[in-house]
C-alpha positions in Angstrom: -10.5 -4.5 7.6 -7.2 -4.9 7.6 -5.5 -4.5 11.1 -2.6 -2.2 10.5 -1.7 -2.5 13.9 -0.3 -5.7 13.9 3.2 -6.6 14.6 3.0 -8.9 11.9 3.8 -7.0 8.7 4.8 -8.9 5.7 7.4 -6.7 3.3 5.9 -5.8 0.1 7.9 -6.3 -3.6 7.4 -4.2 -5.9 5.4 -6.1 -8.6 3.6 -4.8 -12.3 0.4 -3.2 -11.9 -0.6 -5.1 -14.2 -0.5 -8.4 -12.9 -3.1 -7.3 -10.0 -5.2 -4.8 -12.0 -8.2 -7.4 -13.1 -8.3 -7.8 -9.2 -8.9 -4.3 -8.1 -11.1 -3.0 -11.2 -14.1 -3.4 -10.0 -13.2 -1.0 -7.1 -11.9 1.7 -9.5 -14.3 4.6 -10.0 -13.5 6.7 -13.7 -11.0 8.4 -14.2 -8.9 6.4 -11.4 -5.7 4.9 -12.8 -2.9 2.6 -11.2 0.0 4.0 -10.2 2.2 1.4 -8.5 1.5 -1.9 -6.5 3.2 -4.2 -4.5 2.7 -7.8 -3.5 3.4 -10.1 -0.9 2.7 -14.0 -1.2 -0.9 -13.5 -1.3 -1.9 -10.0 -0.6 -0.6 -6.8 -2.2 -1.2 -3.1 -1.9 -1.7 -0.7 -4.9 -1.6 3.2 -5.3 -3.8 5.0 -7.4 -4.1 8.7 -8.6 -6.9 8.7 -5.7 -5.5 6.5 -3.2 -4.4 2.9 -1.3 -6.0 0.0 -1.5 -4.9 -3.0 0.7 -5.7 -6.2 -0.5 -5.8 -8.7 1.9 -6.3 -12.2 0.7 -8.3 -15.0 3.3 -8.9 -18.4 3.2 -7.2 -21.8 2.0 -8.6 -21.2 -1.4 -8.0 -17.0 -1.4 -11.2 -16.5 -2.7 -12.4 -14.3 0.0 -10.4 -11.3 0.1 -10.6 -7.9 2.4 -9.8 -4.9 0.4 -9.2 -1.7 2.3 -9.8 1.3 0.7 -7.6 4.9 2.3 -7.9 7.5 0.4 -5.2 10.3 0.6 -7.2 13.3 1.2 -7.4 11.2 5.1 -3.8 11.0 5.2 -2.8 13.7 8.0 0.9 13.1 7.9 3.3 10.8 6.9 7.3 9.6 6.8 9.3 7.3 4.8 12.1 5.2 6.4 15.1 4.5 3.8 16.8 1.0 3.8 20.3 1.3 5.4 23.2 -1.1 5.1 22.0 -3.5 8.0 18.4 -2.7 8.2 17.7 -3.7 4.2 14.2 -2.8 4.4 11.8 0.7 4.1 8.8 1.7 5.8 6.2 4.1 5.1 3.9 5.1 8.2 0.7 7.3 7.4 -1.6 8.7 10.0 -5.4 8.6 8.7 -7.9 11.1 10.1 -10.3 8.2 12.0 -7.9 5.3 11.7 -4.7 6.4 13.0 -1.5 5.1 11.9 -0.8 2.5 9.0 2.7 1.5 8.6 3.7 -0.6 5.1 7.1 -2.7 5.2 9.0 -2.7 1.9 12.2 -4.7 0.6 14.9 -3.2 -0.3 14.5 -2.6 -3.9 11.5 -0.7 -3.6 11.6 3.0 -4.6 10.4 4.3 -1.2 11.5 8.3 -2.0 9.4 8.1 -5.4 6.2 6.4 -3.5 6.8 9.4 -0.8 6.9 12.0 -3.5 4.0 10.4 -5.4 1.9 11.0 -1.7 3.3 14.2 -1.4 2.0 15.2 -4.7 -1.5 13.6 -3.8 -1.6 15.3 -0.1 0.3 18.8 0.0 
């Protein structure tokens, strides 16, 4: 799994569903479509209609890769961060019943108040 507690958080770019759907459709159960996804280098993160998946690519070659599945009826609470003038980036922190927090690092040009609103939607 994934350790969401490190200190080491790579920012995420928004990126195409698409381009990382053949990875993650094996893990989707019917009826569960893509909503957004967002990649580093090597690993990415995607939203569905049901919830996060964290992808978390290993190895020289990346064949071996950790996906982490947190689905939002878990999520307990959660806040956005907005990018400032200085501070360019926006984070997202959720609380998971049994896992505690998980905090995602974004770039600037990520649409952090829509993503909020689309887990608002999924939670309230």
């Amino acid at each position: 799994m994934i350790d969401f507690s490190s200190p080491s958080v790579f920012k995420l770019n928004p990126c195409d569903p698409a381009s990382v759907y053949p990875q993650v459709a094996p893990l989707l159960i019917p009826g569960e479509q893509l909503i957004a996804a967002f990649k580093t280098t090597r690993d990415f993160v995607v939203f569905t209609n049901k919830r996060l998946i964290a992808a978390n690519v290993q190895g020289m070659t990346g064949k071996k890769v950790d996906y982490t599945s947190l689905p939002y009826g878990k999520i307990q609470a959660f806040s956005i961060e907005t990018a400032g003038n200085f501070d360019r980036d926006s984070e997202l922190e959720m609380w998971f019943s049994g896992l505690g927090k998980v905090r995602l690092e974004f770039k600037a040009d990520s649409d952090i108040r829509a993503l909020s609103q689309m887990i608002a939607g999924f939670v309230l």
